[in-house]
ZATISE-14126 format. One record per residue (C-alpha): residue number from 0; residue in one letter; x, y, z. Coordinates in nm, 3 decimals. Layout:
N
@resi->NUM; resn->A; c1->X; c2->Y; c3->Z
...
% end
This chain:
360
@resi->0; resn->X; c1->-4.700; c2->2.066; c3->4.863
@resi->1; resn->X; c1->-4.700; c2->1.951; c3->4.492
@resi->2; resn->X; c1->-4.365; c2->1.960; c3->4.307
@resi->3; resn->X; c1->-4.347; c2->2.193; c3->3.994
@resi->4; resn->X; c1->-4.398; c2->1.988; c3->3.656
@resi->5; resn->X; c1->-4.098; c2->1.965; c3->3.493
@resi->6; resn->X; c1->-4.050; c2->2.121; c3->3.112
@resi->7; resn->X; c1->-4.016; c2->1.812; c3->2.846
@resi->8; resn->X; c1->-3.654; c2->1.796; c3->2.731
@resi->9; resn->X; c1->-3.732; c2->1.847; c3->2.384
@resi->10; resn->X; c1->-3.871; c2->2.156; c3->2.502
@resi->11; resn->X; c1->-3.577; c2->2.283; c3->2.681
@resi->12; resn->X; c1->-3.340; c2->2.163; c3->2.429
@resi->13; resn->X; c1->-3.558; c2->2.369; c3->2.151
@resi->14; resn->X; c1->-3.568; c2->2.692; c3->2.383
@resi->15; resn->X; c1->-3.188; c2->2.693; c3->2.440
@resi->16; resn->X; c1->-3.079; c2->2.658; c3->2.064
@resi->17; resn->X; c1->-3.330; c2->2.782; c3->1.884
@resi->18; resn->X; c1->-3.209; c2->3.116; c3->1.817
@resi->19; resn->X; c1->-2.905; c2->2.950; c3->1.649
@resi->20; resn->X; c1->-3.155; c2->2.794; c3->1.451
@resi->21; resn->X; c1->-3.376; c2->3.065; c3->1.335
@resi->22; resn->X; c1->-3.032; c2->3.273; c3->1.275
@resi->23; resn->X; c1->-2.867; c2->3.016; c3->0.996
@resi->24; resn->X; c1->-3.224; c2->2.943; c3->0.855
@resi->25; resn->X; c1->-3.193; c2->3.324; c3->0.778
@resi->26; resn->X; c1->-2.862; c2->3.303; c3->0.647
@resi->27; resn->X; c1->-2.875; c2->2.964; c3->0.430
@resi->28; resn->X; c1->-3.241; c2->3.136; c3->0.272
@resi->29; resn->X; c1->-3.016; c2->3.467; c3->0.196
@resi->30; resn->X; c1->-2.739; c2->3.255; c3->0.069
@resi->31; resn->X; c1->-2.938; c2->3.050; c3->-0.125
@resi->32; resn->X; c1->-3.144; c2->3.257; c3->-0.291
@resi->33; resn->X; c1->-2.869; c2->3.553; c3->-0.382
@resi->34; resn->X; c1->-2.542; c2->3.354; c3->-0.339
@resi->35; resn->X; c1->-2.260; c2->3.403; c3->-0.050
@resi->36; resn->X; c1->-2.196; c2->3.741; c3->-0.180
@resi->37; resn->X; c1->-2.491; c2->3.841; c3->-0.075
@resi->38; resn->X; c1->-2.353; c2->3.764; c3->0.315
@resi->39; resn->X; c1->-2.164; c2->4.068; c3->0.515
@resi->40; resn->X; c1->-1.809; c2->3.951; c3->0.616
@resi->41; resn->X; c1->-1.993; c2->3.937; c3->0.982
@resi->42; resn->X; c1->-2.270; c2->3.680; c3->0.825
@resi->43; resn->X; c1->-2.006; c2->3.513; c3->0.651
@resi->44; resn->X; c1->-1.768; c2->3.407; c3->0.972
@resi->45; resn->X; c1->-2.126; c2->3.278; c3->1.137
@resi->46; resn->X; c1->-2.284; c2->3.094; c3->0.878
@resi->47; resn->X; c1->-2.030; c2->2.816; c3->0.895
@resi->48; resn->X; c1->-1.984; c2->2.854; c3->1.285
@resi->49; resn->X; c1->-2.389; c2->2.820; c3->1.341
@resi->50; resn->X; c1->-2.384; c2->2.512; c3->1.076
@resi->51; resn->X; c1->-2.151; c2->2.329; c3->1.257
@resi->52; resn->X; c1->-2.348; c2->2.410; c3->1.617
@resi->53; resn->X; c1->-2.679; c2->2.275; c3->1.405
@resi->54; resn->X; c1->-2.448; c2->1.963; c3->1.305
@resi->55; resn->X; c1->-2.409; c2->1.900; c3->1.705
@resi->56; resn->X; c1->-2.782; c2->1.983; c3->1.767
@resi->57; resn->X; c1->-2.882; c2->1.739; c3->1.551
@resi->58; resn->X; c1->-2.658; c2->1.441; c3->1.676
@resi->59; resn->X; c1->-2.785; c2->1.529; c3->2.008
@resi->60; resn->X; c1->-3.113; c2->1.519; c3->1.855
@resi->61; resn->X; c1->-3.079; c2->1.158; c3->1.761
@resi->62; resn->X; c1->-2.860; c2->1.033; c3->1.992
@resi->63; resn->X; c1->-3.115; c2->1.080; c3->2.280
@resi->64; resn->X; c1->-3.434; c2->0.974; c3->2.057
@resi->65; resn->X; c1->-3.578; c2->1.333; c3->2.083
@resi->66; resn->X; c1->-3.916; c2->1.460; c3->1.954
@resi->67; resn->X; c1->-3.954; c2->1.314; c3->1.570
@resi->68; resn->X; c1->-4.023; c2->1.632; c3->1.412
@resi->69; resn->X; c1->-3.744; c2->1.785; c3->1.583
@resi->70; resn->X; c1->-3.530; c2->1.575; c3->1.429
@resi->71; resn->X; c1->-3.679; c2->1.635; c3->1.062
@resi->72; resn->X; c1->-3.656; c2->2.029; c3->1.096
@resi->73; resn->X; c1->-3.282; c2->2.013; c3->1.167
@resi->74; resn->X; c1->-3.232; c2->1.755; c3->0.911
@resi->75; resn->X; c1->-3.363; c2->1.957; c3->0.672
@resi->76; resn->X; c1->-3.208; c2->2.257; c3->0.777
@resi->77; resn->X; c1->-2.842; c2->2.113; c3->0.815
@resi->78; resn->X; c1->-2.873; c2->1.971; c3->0.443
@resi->79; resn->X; c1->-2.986; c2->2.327; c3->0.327
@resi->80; resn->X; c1->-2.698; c2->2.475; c3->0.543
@resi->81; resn->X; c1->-2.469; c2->2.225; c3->0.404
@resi->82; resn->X; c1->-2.570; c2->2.333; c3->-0.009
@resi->83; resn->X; c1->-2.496; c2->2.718; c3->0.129
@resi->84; resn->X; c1->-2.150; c2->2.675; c3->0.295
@resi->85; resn->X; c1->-2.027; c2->2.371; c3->-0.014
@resi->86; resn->X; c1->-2.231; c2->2.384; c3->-0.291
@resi->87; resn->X; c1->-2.245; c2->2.762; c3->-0.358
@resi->88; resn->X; c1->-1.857; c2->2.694; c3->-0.383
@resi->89; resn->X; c1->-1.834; c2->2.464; c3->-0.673
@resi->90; resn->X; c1->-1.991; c2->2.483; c3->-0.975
@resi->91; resn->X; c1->-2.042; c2->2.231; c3->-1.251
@resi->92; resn->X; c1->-1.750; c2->2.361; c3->-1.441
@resi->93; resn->X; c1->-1.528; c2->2.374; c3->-1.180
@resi->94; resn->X; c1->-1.633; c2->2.032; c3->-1.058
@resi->95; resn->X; c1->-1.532; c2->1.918; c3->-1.485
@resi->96; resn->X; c1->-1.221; c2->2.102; c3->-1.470
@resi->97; resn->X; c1->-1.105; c2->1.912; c3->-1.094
@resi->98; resn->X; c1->-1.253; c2->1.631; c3->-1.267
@resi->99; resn->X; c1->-1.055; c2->1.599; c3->-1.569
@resi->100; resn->X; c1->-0.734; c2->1.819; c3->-1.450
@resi->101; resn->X; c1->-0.676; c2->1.663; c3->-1.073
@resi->102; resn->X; c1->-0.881; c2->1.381; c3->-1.049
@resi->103; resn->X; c1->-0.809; c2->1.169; c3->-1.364
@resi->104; resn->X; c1->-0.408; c2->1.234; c3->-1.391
@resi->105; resn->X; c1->-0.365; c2->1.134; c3->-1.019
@resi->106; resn->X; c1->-0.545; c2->0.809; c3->-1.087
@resi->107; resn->X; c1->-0.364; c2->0.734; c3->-1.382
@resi->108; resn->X; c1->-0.040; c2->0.769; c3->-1.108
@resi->109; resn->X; c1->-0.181; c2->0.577; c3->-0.897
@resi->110; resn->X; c1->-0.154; c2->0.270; c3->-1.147
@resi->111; resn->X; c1->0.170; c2->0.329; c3->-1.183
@resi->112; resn->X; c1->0.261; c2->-0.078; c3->-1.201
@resi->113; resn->X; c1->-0.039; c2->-0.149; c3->-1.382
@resi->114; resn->X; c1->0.057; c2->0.074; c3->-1.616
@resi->115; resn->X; c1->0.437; c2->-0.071; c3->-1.685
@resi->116; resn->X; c1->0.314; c2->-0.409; c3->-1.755
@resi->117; resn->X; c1->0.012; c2->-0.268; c3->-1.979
@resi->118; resn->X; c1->0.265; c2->-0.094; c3->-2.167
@resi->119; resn->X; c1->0.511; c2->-0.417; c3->-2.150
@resi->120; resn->X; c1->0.208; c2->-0.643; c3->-2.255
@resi->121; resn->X; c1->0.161; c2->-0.421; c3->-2.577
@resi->122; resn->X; c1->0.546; c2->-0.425; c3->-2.663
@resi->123; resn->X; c1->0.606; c2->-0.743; c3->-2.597
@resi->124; resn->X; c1->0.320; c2->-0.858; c3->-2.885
@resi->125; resn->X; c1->0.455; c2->-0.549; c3->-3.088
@resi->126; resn->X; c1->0.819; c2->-0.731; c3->-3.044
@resi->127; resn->X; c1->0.704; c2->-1.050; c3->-3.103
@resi->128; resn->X; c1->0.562; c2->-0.994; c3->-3.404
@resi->129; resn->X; c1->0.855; c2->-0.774; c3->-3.591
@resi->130; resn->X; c1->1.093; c2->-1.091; c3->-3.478
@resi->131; resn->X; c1->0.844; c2->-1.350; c3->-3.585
@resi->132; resn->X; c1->0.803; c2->-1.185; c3->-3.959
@resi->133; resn->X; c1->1.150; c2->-1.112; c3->-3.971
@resi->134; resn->X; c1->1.238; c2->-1.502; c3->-3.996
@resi->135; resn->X; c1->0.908; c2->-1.589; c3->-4.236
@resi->136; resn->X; c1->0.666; c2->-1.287; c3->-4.329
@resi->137; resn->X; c1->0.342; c2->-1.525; c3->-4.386
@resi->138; resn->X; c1->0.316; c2->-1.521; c3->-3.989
@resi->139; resn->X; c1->0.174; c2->-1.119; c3->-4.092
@resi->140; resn->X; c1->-0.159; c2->-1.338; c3->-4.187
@resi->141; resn->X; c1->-0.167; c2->-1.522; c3->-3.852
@resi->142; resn->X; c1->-0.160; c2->-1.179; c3->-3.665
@resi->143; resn->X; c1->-0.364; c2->-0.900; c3->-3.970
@resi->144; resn->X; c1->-0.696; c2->-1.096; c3->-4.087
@resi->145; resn->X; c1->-0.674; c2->-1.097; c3->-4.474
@resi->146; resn->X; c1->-1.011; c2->-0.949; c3->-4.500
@resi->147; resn->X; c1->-0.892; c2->-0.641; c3->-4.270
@resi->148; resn->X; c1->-0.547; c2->-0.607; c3->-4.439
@resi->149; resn->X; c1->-0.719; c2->-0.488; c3->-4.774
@resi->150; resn->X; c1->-0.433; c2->-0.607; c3->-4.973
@resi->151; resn->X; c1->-0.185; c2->-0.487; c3->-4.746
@resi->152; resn->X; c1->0.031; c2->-0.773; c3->-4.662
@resi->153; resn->X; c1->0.354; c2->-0.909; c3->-4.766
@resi->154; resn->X; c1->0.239; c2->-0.946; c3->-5.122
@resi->155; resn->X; c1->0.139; c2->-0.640; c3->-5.201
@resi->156; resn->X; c1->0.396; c2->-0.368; c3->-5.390
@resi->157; resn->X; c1->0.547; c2->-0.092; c3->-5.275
@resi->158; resn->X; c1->0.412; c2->0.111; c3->-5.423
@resi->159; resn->X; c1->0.065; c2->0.056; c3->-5.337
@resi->160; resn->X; c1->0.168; c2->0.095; c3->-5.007
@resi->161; resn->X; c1->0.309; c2->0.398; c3->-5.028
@resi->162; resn->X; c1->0.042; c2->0.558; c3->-5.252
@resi->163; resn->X; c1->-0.205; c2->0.444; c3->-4.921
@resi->164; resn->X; c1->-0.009; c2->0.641; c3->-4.705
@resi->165; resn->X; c1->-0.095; c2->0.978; c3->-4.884
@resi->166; resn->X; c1->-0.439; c2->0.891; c3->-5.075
@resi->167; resn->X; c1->-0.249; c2->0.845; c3->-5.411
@resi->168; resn->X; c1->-0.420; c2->0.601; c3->-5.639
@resi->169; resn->X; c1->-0.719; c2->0.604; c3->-5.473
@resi->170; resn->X; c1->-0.932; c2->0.546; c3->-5.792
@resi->171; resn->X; c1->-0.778; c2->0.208; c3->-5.781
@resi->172; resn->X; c1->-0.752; c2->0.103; c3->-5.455
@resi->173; resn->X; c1->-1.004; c2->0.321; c3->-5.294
@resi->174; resn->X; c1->-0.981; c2->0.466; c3->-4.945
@resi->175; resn->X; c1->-0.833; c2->0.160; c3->-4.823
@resi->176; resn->X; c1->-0.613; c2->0.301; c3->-4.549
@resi->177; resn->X; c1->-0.814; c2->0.503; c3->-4.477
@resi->178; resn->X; c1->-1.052; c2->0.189; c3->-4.401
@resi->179; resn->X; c1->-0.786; c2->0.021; c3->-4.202
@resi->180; resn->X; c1->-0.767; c2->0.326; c3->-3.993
@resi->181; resn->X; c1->-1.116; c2->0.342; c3->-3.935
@resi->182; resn->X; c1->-1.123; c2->-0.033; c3->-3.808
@resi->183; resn->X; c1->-0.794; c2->0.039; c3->-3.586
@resi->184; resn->X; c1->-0.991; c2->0.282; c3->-3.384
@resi->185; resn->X; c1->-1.311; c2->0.058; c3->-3.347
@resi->186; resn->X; c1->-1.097; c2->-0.285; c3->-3.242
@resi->187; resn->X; c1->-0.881; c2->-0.022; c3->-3.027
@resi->188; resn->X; c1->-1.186; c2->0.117; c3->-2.874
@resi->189; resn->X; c1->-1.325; c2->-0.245; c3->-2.850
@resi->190; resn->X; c1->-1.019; c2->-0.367; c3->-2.745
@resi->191; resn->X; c1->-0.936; c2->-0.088; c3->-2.471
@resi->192; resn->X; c1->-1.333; c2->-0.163; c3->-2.317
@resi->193; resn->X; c1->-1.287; c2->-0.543; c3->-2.292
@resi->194; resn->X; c1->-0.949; c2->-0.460; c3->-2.147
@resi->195; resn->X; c1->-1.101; c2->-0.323; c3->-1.848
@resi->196; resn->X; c1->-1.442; c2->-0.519; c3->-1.876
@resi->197; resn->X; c1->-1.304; c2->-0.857; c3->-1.829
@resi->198; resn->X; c1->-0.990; c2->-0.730; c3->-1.574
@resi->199; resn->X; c1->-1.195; c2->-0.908; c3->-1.291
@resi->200; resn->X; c1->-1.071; c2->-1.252; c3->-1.399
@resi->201; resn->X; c1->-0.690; c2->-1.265; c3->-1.237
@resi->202; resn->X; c1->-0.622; c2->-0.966; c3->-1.493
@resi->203; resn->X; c1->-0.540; c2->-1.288; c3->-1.779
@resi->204; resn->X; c1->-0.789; c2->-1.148; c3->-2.025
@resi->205; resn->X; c1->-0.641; c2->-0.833; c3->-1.995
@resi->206; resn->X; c1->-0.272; c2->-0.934; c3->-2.073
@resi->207; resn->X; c1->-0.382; c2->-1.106; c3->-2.378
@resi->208; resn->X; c1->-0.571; c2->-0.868; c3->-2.523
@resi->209; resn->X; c1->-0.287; c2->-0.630; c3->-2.512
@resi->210; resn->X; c1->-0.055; c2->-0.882; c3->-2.623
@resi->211; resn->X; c1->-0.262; c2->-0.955; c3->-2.934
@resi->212; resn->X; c1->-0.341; c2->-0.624; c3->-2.966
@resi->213; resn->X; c1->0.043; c2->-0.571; c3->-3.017
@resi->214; resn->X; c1->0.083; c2->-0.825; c3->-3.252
@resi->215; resn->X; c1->-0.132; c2->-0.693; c3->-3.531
@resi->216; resn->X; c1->0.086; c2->-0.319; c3->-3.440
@resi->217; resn->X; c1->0.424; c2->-0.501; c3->-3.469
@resi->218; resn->X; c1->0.321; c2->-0.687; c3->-3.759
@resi->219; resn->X; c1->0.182; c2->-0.371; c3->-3.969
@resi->220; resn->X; c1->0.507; c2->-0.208; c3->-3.885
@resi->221; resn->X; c1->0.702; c2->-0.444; c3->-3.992
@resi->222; resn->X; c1->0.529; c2->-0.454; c3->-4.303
@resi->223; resn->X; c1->0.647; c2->-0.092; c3->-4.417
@resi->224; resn->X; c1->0.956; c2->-0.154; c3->-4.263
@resi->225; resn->X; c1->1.026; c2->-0.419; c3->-4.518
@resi->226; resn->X; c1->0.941; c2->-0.193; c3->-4.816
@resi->227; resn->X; c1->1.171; c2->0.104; c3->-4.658
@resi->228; resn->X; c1->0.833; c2->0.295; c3->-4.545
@resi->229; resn->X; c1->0.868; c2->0.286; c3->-4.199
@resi->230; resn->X; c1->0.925; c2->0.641; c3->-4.102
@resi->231; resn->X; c1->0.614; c2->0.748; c3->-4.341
@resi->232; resn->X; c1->0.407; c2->0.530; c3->-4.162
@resi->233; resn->X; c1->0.514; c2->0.603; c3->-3.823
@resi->234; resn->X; c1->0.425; c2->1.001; c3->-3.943
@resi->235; resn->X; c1->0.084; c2->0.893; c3->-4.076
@resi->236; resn->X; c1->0.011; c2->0.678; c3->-3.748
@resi->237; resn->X; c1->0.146; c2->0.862; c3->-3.412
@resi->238; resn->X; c1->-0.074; c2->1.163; c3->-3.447
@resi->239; resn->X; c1->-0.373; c2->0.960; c3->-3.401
@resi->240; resn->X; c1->-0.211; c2->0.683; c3->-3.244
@resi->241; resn->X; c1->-0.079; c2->0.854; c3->-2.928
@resi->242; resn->X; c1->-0.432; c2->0.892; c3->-2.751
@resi->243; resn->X; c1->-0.568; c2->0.604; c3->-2.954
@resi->244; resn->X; c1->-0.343; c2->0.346; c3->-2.801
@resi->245; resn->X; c1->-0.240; c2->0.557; c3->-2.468
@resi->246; resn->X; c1->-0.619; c2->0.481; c3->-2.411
@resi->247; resn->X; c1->-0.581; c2->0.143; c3->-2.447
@resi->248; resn->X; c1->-0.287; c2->0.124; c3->-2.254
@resi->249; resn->X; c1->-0.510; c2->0.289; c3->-1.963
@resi->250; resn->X; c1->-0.779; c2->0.074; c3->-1.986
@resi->251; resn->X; c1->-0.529; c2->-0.245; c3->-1.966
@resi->252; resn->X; c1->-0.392; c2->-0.087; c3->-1.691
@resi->253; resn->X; c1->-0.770; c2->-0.025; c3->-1.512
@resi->254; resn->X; c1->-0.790; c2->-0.377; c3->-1.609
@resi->255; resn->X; c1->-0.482; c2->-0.511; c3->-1.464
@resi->256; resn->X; c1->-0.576; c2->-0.333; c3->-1.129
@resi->257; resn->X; c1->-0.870; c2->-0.522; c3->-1.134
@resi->258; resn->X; c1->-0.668; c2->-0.872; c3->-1.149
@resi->259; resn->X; c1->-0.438; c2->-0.740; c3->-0.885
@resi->260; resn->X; c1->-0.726; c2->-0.637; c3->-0.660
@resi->261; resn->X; c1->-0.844; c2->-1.003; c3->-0.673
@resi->262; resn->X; c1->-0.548; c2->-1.186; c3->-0.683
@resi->263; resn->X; c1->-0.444; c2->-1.006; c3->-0.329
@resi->264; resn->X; c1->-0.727; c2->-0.878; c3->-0.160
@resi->265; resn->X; c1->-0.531; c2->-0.787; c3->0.149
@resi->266; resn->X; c1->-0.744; c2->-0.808; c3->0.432
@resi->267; resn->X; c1->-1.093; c2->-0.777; c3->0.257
@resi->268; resn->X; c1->-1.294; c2->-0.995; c3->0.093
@resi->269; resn->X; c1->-1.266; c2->-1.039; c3->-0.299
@resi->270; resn->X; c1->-1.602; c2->-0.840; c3->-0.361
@resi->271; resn->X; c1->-1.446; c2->-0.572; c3->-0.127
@resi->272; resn->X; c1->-1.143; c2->-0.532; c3->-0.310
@resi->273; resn->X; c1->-1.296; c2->-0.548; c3->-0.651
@resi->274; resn->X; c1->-1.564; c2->-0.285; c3->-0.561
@resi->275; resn->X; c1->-1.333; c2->-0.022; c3->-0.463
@resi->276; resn->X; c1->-1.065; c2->-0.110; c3->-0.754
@resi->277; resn->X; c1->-1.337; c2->-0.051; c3->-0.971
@resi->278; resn->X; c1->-1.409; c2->0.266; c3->-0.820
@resi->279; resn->X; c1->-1.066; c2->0.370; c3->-0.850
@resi->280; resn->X; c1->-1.028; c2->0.250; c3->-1.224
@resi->281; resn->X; c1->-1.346; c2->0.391; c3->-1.364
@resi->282; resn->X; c1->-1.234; c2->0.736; c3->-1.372
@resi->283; resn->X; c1->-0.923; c2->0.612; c3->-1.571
@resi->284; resn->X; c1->-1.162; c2->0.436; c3->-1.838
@resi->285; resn->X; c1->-1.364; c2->0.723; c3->-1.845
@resi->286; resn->X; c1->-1.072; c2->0.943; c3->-1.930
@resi->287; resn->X; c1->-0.972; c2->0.640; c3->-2.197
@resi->288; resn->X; c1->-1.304; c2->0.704; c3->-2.365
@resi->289; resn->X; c1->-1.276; c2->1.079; c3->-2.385
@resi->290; resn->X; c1->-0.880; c2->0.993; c3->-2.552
@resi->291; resn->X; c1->-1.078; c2->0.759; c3->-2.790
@resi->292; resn->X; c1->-1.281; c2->1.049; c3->-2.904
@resi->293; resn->X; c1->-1.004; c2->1.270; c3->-2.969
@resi->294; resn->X; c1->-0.819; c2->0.994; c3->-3.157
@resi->295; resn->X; c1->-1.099; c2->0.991; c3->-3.390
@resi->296; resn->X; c1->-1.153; c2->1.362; c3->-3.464
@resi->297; resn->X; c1->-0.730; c2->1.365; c3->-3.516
@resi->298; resn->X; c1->-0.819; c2->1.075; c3->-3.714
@resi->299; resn->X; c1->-1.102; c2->1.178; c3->-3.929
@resi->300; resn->X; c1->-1.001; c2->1.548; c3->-4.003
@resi->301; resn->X; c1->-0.629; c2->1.577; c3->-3.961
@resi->302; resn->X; c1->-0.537; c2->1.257; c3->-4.145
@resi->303; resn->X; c1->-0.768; c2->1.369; c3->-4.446
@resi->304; resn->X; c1->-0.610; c2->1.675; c3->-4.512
@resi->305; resn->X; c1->-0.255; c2->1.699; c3->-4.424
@resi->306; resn->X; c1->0.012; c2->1.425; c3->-4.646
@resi->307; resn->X; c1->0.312; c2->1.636; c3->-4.574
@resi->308; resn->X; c1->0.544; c2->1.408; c3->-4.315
@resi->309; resn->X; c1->0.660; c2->1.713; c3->-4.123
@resi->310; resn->X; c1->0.371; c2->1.809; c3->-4.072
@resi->311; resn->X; c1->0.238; c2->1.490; c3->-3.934
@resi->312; resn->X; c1->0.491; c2->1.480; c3->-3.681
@resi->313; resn->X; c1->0.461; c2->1.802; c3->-3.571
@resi->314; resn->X; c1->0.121; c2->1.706; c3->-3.521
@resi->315; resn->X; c1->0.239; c2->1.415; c3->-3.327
@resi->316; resn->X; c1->0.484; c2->1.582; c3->-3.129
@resi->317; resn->X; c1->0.227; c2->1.802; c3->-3.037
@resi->318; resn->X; c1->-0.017; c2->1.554; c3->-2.934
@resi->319; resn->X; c1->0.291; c2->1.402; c3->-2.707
@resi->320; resn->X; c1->0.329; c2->1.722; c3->-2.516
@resi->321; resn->X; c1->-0.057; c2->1.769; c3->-2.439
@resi->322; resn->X; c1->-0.091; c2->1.404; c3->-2.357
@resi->323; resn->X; c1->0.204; c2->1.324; c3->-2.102
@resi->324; resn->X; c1->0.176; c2->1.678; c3->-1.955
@resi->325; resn->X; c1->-0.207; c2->1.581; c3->-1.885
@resi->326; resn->X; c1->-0.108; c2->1.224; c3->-1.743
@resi->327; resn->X; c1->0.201; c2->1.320; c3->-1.544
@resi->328; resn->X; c1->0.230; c2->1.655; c3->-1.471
@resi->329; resn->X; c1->-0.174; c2->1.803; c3->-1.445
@resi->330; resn->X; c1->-0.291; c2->1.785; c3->-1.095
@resi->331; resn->X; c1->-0.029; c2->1.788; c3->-0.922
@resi->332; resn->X; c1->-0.021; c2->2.005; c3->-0.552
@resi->333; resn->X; c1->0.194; c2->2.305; c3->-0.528
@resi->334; resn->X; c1->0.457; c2->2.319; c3->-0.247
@resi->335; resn->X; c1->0.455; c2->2.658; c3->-0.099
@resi->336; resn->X; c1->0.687; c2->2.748; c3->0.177
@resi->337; resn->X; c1->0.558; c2->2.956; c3->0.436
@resi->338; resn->X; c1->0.685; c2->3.309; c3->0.439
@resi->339; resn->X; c1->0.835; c2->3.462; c3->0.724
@resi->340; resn->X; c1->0.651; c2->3.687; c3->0.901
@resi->341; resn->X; c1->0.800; c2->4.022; c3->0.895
@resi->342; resn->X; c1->1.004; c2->4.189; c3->1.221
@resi->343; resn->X; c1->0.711; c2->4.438; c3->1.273
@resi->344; resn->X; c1->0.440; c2->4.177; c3->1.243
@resi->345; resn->X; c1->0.673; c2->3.966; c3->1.476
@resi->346; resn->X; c1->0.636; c2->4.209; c3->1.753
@resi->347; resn->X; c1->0.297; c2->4.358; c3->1.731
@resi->348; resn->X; c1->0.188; c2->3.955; c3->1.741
@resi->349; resn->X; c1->0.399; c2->3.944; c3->2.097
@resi->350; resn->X; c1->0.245; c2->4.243; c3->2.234
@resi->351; resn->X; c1->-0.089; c2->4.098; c3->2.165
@resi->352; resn->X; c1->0.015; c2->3.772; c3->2.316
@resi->353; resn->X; c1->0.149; c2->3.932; c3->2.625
@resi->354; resn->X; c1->-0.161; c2->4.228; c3->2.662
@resi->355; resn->X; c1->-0.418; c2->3.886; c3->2.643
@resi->356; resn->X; c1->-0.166; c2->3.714; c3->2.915
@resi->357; resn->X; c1->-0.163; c2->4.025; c3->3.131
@resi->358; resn->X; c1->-0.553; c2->4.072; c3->3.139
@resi->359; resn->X; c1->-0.576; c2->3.675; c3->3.199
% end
């Protein structure tokens, strides 16, 4: 007697599952086409139950070298699944919002070291300088280029100094601060770029340009601070100044990590560890960029039209709040505690537990 043929496993493996199959195509072409509101809360409690059961069909699928186009139908229908139980859930916006709200400000903690010494870096030149031109003020040339300074070095009067600070005399002098201001925020921007560009390289070119980059700071300050203008300039510089050179101090930072990720790789290779710092660091540049934007709208409008000093550092102070709030508070998680569930709740919840042991 001849033995029954037997049914190709692809075939039985299609005849068992297939209704799951045919049920979440449904579901994902409702979903897709109208949104998950569209779904009943009984098609909504499936749709990610069936997804996950076309998930294990498919592994199966491949695992055991199955029929080709078999494989290709639940390929496609487990990435169409996949865009009706995620993406239908976040939008563009809300993907900006995570983007800029969670995801930047918990990178910028995570260079928490990185950060100190980009900050130190940028003092120390700052510190360096004000001592330096303290003891003999022609070092302001070594660390301002003449061309740049506009007249605004050592030599220059006080009042002319002054009368930059609030566009006085500008018939004479012309917008010259205004100039200088322009070219902070392009070297700063420049500066803030290479920072992070050249990082790769033990972090060195990094630490100088922040260290240089605080030298021409310190020595501008100390500058005004000769001629009794310090506090005027420090009004006409922080409002633009705090994103302006909190972006450089980010991108030193991105570019420190880079340095650090090469100079101890841990367990991975160089390339490795480079790759993902990078990864990790250009979210924190691309935040920098966006900060050098806003420095240059403060910089181009506010600057223009307000002269008052209180003023300016209300501006300033406001620009502080936004700023550190955005690094070091914004995406933070919320610690709930669980409530407790109420006596009533606490018994109906046993009586259900002991009617399901009673009919086991």
């Amino acid at each position: 007697m001849k033995a029954p043929a037997q049914t190709p496993r692809s075939v039985a493996f299609r005849k068992e599952r297939e209704g799951q199959w045919y049920e979440l195509d449904r579901l994902v072409e409702k979903a897709l086409k109208s949104g998950l509101k569209a779904l009943d809360a009984s098609e909504l409690h499936r749709l990610p139950v069936l997804y996950r059961a076309t998930l294990s069909s498919l592994s199966v699928a491949r695992r055991t070298a199955m029929d080709r186009a078999l494989v290709e139908y639940l390929e496609a229908l487990a990435s169409r699944a996949y865009l009706a139980v995620y993406g239908s859930r976040r939008s563009t916006r809300g993907a900006l919002r995570r983007a800029l709200f969670e995801t930047f400000p918990r990178r910028v903690r995570a260079l928490g070291l990185e950060l100190a010494l980009s900050t130190g870096f940028l003092t120390l030149g700052a510190v360096v300088a004000w001592a330096l031109m303290s003891i003999e003020p022609g070092w302001y040339d070594a660390f301002v280029d003449p061309a740049l300074a506009g007249g605004r070095d050592p030599y220059a009067s006080t009042e002319m100094l002054r009368g930059a600070l609030y566009g006085e005399g500008q018939d004479v002098h012309g917008d010259e601060l205004g100039f200088f201001a322009q070219f902070l925020f392009v070297h700063n921007a420049r500066i803030g770029l290479m920072c992070f560009a050249l990082g790769f390289a033990a972090g060195i070119p990094s630490a100088l340009l922040l260290f240089s980059n605080g030298l021409m700071l310190g020595a501008f300050l100390h500058l005004y601070h000769s001629r009794g203008l310090l506090f005027e300039l420090v009004g006409w510089l922080l409002p633009h100044g705090i994103p302006e050179i909190g972006a450089v101090i980010l991108c030193g930072a991105a570019g420190l990590h880079l340095g650090r990720a090469m100079l101890t790789p841990g367990r991975r290779t160089i390339r490795d560890a480079l790759a993902d710092a990078g990864r990790r660091s250009a979210m924190v540049v691309a935040g920098a960029v966006l900060l050098f934007g806003i420095a240059g709208l403060v910089e181009g409008i506010f600057r223009q039209a307000v002269t008052d000093d209180g003023t300016r550092y209300l501006m300033a102070a406001f620009n502080g709040l936004w700023f550190f709030g955005w690094l070091f508070v914004a995406g933070r998680s919320r610690v709930t505690r669980p409530k407790r569930p109420r006596p009533a709740a606490t018994a109906a919840t046993a009586a259900t537990s002991s009617s399901s042991e009673e009919a086991a």
